[in-house]
BABAVEX-656840 format. One line per 3 residues: number of its first residue (from 1); their letters; for each residue x, y, z of C-alpha. Coordinates in Angstrom, 1 decimal. Each point is the difference from the previous one (the first is absolute). Layout:
REM residues N
NUM	a	X:Y:Z | ...
REM end
This chain:
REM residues 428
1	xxx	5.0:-11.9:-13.1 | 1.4:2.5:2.5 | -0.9:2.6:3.0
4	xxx	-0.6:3.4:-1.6 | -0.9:3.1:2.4 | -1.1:2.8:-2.4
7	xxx	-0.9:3.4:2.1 | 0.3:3.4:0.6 | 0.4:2.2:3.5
10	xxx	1.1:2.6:2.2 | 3.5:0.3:-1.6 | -0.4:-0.6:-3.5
13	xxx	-3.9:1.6:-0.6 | -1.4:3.4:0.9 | -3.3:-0.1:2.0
16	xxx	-2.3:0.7:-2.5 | 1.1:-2.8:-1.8 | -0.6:-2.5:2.9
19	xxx	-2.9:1.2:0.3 | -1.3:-1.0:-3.1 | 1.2:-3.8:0.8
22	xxx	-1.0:0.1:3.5 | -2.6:-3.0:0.5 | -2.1:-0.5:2.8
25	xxx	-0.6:-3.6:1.6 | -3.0:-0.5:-1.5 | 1.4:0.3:-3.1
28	xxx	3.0:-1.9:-0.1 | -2.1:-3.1:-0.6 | -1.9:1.3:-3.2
31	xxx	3.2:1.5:-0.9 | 2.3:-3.1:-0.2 | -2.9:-2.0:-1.8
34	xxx	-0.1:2.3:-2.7 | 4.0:-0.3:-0.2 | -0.5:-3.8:-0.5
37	xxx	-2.7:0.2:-2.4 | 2.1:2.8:-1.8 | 3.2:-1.7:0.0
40	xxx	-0.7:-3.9:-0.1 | 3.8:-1.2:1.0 | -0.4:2.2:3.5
43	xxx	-1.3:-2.7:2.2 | 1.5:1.0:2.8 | -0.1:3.7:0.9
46	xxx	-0.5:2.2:3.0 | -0.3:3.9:0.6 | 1.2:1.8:2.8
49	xxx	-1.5:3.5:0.5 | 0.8:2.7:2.2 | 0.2:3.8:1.0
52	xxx	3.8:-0.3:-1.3 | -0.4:-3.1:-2.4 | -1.6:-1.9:-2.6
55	xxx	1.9:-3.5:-0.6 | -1.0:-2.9:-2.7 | 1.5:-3.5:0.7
58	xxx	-0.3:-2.6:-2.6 | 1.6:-3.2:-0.7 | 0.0:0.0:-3.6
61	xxx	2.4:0.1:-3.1 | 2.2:2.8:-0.1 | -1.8:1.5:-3.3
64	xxx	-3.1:0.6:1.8 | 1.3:3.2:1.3 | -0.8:2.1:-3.0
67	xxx	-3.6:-0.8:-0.5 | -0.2:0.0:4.0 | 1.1:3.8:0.1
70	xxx	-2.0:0.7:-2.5 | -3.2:-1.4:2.1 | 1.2:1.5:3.0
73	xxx	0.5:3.7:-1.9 | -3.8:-0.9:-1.8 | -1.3:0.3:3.0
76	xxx	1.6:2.9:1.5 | -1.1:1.9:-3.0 | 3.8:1.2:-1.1
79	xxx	1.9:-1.1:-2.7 | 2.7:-3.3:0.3 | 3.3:1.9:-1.0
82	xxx	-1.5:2.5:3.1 | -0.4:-2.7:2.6 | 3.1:-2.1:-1.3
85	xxx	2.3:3.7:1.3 | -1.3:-0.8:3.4 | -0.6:-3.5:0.3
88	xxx	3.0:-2.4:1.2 | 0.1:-4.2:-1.2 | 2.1:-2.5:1.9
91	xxx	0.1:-3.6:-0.8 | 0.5:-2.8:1.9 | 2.6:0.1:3.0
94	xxx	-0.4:4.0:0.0 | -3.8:-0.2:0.0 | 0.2:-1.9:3.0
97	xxx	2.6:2.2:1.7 | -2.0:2.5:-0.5 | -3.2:-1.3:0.9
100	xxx	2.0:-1.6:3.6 | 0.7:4.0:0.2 | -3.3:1.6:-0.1
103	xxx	-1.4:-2.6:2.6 | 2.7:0.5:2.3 | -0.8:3.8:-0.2
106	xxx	3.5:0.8:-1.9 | -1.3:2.0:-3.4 | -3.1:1.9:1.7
109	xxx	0.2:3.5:0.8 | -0.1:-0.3:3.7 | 3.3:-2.5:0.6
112	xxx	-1.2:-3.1:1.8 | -4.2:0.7:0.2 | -2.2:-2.9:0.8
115	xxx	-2.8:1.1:-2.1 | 1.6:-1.5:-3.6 | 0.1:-3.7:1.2
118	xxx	-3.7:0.0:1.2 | -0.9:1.8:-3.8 | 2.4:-2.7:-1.3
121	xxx	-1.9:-3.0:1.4 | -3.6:1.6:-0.7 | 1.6:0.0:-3.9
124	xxx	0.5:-3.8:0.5 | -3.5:-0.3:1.4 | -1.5:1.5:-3.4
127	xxx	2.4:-1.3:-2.3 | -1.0:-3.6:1.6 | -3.4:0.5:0.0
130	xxx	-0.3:1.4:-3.6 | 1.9:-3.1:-0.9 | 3.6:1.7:-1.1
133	xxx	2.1:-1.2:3.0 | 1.9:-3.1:-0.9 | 2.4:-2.4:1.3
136	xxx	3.0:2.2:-1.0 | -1.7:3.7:0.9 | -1.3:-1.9:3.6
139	xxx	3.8:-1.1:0.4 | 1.0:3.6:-0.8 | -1.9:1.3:2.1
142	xxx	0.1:-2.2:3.3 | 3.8:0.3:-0.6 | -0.6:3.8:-0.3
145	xxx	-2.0:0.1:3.8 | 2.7:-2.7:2.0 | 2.9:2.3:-1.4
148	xxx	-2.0:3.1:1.5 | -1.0:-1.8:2.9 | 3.9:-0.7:0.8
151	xxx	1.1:3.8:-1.0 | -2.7:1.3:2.5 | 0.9:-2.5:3.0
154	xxx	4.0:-0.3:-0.7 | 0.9:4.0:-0.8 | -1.2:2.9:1.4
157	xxx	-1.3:1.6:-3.6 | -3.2:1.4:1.1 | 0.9:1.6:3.4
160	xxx	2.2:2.8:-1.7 | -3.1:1.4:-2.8 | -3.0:2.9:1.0
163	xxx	-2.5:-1.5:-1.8 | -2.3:2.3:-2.3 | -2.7:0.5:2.7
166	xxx	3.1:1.4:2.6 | 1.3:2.3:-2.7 | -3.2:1.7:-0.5
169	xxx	-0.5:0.4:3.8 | 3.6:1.3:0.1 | -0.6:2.5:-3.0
172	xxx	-3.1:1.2:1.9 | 1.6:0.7:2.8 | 2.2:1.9:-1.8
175	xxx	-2.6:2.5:-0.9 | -2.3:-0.1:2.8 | 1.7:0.5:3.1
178	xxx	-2.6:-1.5:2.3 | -1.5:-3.4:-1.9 | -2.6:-0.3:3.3
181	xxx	-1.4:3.3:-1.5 | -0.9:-1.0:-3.4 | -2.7:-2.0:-1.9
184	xxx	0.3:-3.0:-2.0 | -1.6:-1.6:-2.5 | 0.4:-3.4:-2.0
187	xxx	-1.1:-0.7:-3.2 | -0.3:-3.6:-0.2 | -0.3:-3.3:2.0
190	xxx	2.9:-1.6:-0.9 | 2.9:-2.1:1.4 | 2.3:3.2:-0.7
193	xxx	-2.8:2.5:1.6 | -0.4:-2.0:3.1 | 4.2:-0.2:0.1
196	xxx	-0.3:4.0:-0.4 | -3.0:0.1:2.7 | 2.4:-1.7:2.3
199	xxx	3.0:2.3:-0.3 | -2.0:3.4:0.2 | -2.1:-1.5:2.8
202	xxx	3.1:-0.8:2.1 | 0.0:4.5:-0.1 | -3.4:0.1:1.2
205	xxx	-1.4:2.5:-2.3 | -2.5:2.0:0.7 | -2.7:-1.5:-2.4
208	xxx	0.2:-3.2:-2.5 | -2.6:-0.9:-2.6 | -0.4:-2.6:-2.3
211	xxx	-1.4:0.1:-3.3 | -0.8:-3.2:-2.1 | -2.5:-1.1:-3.3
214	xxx	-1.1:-2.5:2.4 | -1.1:1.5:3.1 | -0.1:-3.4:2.1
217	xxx	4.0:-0.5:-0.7 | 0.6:3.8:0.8 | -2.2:-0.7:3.1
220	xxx	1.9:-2.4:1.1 | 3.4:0.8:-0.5 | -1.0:3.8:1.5
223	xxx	-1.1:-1.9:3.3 | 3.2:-1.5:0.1 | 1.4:3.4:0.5
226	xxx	-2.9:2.0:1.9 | 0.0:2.1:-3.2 | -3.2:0.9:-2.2
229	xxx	-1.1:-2.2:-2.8 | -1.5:2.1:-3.3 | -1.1:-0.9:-3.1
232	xxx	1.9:1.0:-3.0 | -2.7:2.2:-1.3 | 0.7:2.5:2.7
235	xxx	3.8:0.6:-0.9 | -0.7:3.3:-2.2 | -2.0:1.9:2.6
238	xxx	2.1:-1.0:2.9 | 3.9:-0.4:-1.1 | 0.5:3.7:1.6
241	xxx	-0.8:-1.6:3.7 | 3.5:-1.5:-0.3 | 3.7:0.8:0.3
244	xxx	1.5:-3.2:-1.4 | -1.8:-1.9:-2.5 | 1.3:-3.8:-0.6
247	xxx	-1.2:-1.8:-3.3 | 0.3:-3.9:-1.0 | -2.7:-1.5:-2.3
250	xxx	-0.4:-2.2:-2.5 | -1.6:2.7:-2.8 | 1.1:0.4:-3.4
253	xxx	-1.0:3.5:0.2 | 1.2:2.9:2.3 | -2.1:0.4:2.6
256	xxx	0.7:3.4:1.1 | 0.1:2.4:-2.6 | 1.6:3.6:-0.4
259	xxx	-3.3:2.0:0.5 | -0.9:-2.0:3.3 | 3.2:0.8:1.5
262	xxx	0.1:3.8:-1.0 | -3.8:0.3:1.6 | 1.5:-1.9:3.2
265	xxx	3.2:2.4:0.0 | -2.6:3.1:-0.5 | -2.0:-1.1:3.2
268	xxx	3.0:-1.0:2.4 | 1.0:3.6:-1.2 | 3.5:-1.7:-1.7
271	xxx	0.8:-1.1:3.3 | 2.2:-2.6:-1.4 | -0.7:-3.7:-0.5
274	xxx	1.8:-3.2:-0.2 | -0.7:-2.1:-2.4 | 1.7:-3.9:-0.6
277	xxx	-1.2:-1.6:-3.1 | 1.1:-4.1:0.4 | -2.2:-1.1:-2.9
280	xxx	1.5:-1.6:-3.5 | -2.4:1.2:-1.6 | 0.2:3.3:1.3
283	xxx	-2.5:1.2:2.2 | 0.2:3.3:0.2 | 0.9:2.4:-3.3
286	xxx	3.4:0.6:-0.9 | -0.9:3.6:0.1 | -1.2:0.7:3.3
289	xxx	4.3:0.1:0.9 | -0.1:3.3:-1.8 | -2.3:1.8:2.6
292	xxx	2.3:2.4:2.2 | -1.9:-1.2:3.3 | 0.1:-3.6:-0.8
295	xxx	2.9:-2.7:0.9 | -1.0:-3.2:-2.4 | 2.5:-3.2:0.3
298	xxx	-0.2:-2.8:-2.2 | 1.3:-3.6:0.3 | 3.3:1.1:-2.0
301	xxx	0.7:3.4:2.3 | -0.1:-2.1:3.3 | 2.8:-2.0:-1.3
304	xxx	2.6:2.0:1.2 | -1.5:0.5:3.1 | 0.1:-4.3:0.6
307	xxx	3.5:-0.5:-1.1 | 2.7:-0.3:3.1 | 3.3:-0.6:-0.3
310	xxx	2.3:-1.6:2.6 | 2.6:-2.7:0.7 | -2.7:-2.5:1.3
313	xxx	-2.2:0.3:-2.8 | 2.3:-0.7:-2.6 | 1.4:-2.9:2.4
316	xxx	-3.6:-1.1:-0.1 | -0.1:0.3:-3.8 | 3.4:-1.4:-0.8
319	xxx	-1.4:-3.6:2.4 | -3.6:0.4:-1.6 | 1.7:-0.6:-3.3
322	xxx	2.5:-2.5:0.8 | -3.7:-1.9:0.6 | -1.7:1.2:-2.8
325	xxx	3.1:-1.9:-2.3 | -0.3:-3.2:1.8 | -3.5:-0.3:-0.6
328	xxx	0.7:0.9:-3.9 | 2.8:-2.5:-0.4 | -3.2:-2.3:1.5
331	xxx	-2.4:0.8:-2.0 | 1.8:0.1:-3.5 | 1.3:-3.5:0.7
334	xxx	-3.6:-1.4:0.7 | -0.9:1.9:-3.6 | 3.0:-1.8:-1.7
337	xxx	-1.3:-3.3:1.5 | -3.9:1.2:-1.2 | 2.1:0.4:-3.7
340	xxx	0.0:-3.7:0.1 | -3.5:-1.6:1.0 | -1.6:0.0:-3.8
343	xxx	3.3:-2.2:-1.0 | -0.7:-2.0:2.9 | -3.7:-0.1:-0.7
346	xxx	1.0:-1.1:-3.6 | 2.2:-2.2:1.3 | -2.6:-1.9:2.7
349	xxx	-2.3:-0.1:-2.8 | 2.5:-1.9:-2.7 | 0.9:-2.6:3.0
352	xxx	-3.7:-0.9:0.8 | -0.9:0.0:-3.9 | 2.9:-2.8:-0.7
355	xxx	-1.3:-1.7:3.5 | -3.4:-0.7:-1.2 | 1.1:-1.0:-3.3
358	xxx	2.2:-2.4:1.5 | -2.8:-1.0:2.5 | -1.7:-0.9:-2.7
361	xxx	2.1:-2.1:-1.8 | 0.4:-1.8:3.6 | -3.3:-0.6:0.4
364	xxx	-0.9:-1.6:-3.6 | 2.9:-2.3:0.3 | -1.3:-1.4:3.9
367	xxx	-3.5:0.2:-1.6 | 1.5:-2.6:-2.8 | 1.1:-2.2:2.6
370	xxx	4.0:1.2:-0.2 | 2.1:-0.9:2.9 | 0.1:2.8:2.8
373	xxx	3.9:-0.1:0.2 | 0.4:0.8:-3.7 | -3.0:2.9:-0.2
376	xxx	1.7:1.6:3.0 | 3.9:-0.3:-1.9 | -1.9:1.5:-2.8
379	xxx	-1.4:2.6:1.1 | 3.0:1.1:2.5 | 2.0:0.2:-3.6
382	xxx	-2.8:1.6:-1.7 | -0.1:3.1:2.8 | 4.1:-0.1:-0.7
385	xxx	0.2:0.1:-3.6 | -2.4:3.3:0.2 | 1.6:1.5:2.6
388	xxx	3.3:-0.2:-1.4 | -0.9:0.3:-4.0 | 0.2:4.2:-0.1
391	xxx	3.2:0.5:1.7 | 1.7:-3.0:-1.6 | -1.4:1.4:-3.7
394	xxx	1.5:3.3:1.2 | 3.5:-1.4:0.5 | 0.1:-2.4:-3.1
397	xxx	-1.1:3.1:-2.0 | 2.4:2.7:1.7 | 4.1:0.7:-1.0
400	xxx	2.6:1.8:1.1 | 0.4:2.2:3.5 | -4.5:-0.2:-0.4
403	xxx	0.1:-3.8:0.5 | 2.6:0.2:2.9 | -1.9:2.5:1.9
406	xxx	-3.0:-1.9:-0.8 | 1.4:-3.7:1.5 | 1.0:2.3:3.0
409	xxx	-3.8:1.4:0.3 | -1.2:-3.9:-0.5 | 2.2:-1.2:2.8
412	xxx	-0.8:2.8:2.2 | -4.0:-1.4:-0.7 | 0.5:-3.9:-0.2
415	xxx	3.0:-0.8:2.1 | 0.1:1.8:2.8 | 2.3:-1.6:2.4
418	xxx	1.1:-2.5:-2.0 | 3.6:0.0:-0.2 | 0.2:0.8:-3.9
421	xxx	2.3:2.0:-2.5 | -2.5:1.8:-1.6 | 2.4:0.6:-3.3
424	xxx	0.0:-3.7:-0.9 | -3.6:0.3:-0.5 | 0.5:3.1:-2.8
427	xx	2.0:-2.8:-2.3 | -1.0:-3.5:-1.5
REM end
C-alpha cells in the first residue's frame, strides 16, 4: 500500500485537455464513488480540481495506476495512451512533496495564491463525506495544510505574486487608458469572480454588472459591489454594453459563442472589447481570439503576466522548500511505521489466541480442584513455551551466516538488555 498522486495541469496539459477533467464540487463526491466501485482496491482516494489542475490521491497498490488512468481518461472521453502524454504519477514520498507543494501555493500558476489550499480542503470535505478519505489520505492531507500553514506564516511566498484577478486589471489598463471610463461585466458568481470584482472595483469603473444562472447569488454578490445583477439569459442581447467582459463558471459548455460576440462587436461599432476567460472548461469559444477587435485571455496566457522574478522571491522559495522536505522526511517515516500495523495486528491477534487457550487450560485445572500455585506455574510456562516456540524452531532449523544473523535478530527481540553474546546462542 502507498501514496500515489496521479494528475495532470498547467505545465504538463493544454487547456482543452483540463477542461475535459475539470470537475465541479458537486461532483467530486459521485465522482470518487464511482472510482471505488470501479476499482475495488481504491479505498482511499481524493480529487482535487481546479482552473489549473485535476489531482487523484489514492492509497492503494502501485498497479492500480493503469486501470486508474484508464478510468480517469473514460471519463474525459480521450483515449489512455492520450491522457498518459500529459498526466504525471508520483509515489509515495514524491506524492507527498508534491501534494505539501500545491497547498503551500508552490506548483500553481500564480506563485504563492491562497485560493489552492481552500480548493484543497473542500476536496477533503468530499472525499470524507463520500467515504474515500482514510486514515492515511487524512494524514496526507492535514500534513499537506500545517506545512502550508508554516510556508505562508514563516516566508514571505505570497507577497511577491499578481494574482490572476491583478493581471487582468493590469492587461486592461493596458488597452484602455482610463479604467473609470469603461464598463464591466462578470460572468459568474464565484470565489474567483468576486476576487476579480474586487480588483477592477478598486478602478472604480464606470459601470459593473453581474450575470449569474441563479439570479439570487448574482444579486447578492452584485450588491456587494453596487454593480447590476442580470440573469444569464440576457447575455446575448446585451454583451455590447461592455468594454471588459470577465467569465468564471462552472459549465461544460461555452457560454459565449462566436456569433454572439461578432453581433456585440457589430453594435459597439468594433470598438474593441476585453475579454478574460478563467473557466476550465472554457467559457467563452476558442474562436472569438481570432476577431481583429477583440482581446480574449485565457487561464494559460495570464501566466506570464503572474510570474515575478526577484532575489526575495526565490529567497522565499529556497526557505518554503527547506519546509516542504521536513514535513516529507515526517510524513514518509509515519508511512514506514503504517507498513507495520497488519504485522502487528497479526501479531496482537496470535498473543491473545494462545492466552485464551492457556486461560483455559487454567481454568479446568482450578475447576478440578488443582492447587492455585501449580495452575499459575503452568500456565506462566505455557504463555513461554508459545512465545518462544517460532523463533527457537527458526534457529534450530537455520545454518550458516542465515542462523547467525538470525540469533542476532532473536537477541535483539528476547534479550534486550541482558548482557548476552548473541553468537553463543547460533551454536549448540
Amino acid at each position: 500500500m502507498s501514496v500515489i498522486a496521479l494528475g495532470l495541469n498547467h505545465m504538463s496539459a493544454p487547456l482543452d485537455l483540463r477542461g475535459r477533467l475539470a470537475f465541479t464540487p458537486e461532483q467530486l463526491g459521485p465522482t470518487l464513488r464511482q472510482l471505488r466501485e470501479r476499482l475495488q482496491h481504491a479505498r482511499e482516494a481524493a480529487l482535487v480540481s481546479t482552473c489549473n489542475r485535476t489531482e487523484l490521491y489514492c492509497a492503494a497498490p502501485p498497479d492500480l495506476v493503469r486501470p486508474t488512468l484508464e478510468w480517469l481518461a473514460g471519463l474525459g472521453g480521450v483515449s489512455a495512451q492520450q491522457l498518459s502524454q500529459h498526466t504525471y504519477v508520483l509515489e509515495g514520498g514524491q506524492a507527498a512533496r508534491h501534494a505539501f507543494r500545491v497547498a503551500s501555493g508552490l506548483d500553481s500558476m500564480v506563485l504563492g495564491e491562497p485560493q489552492i489550499l481552500g480548493q484543497m480542503k473542500q476536496a477533503v470535505r468530499q472525499a470524507d463525506e463520500a467515504g474515500t478519505l482514510g486514515t492515511t489520505l487524512h494524514q496526507l492531507f492535514q500534513r499537506s495544510f500545517a506545512v502550508a500553514k508554516e510556508v505562508r506564516t514563516s516566508t514571505e511566498i505570497g507577497s511577491h505574486s499578481i494574482s490572476m484577478a491583478a493581471a487582468a486589471v493590469r492587461l486592461a489598463g493596458q488597452l484602455f487608458e482610463d479604467l473609470s471610463e469603461v464598463k464591466v461585466l462578470f460572468v459568474g458568481a464565484g470565489e474567483m469572480i468576486e476576487l476579480a470584482a474586487t480588483h477592477f472595483a478598486a478602478k472604480k469603473p464606470k459601470a459593473m454588472a453581474v450575470a449569474n444562472r441563479t439570479l439570487e447569488r448574482g444579486e447578492k454578490l452584485a450588491a456587494h459591489f453596487g454593480a447590476e445583477a442580470m440573469r444569464m439569459a440576457e447575455l446575448p442581447t446585451r454583451l455590447a454594453e461592455f468594454d471588459v467582459v470577465v467569465s468564471c463558471t462552472a459549465s461544460s459548455l461555452p457560454i459565449i459563442g462566436l456569433g454572439a460576440v461578432e453581433r456585440a462587436l457589430k453594435a459597439r461599432k468594433h470598438r474593441p472589447m476585453f475579454m478574460v476567460d478563467l473557466a476550465v472548461p472554457r467559457d467563452i469559444e476558442p474562436e472569438v481570439a481570432q476577431l481583429d477587435d477583440v482581446y480574449l485571455y485565457t487561464v494559460d496566457d495570464l501566466s506570464a503576466v503572474v510570474q515575478t522574478a526577484g532575489e526575495k522571491r526565490q529567497a522565499a522559495v529556497a526557505q518554503a522548500e527547506a519546509i516542504i522536505e521536513t514535513g516529507v522526511q515526517s510524513f514518509v517515516h509515519w508511512l514506514d511505521q503504517r507498513a507495520s500495523v497488519p504485522l502487528i495486528q497479526a501479531l496482537n491477534a496470535q498473543a491473545d489466541a494462545w492466552r485464551e487457550v492457556e486461560m483455559a487450560r487454567a481454568r479446568r485445572a482450578l475447576a478440578r480442584g488443582e492447587d492455585i500455585e501449580a495452575v499459575l506455574e503452568a500456565l506462566s510456562r505455557g504463555m513461554a513455551n508459545k512465545m518462544l516456540h517460532g523463533a527457537l524452531a527458526e534457529l534450530h532449523s537455520a545454518d550458516g551466516a542465515h542462523r547467525q544473523h538470525l540469533a542476532e535478530t532473536v537477541s535483539r527481540l528476547f534479550l534486550r538488555g541482558a548482557a548476552t553474546d548473541p553468537s553463543r546462542h547460533g551454536k549448540r
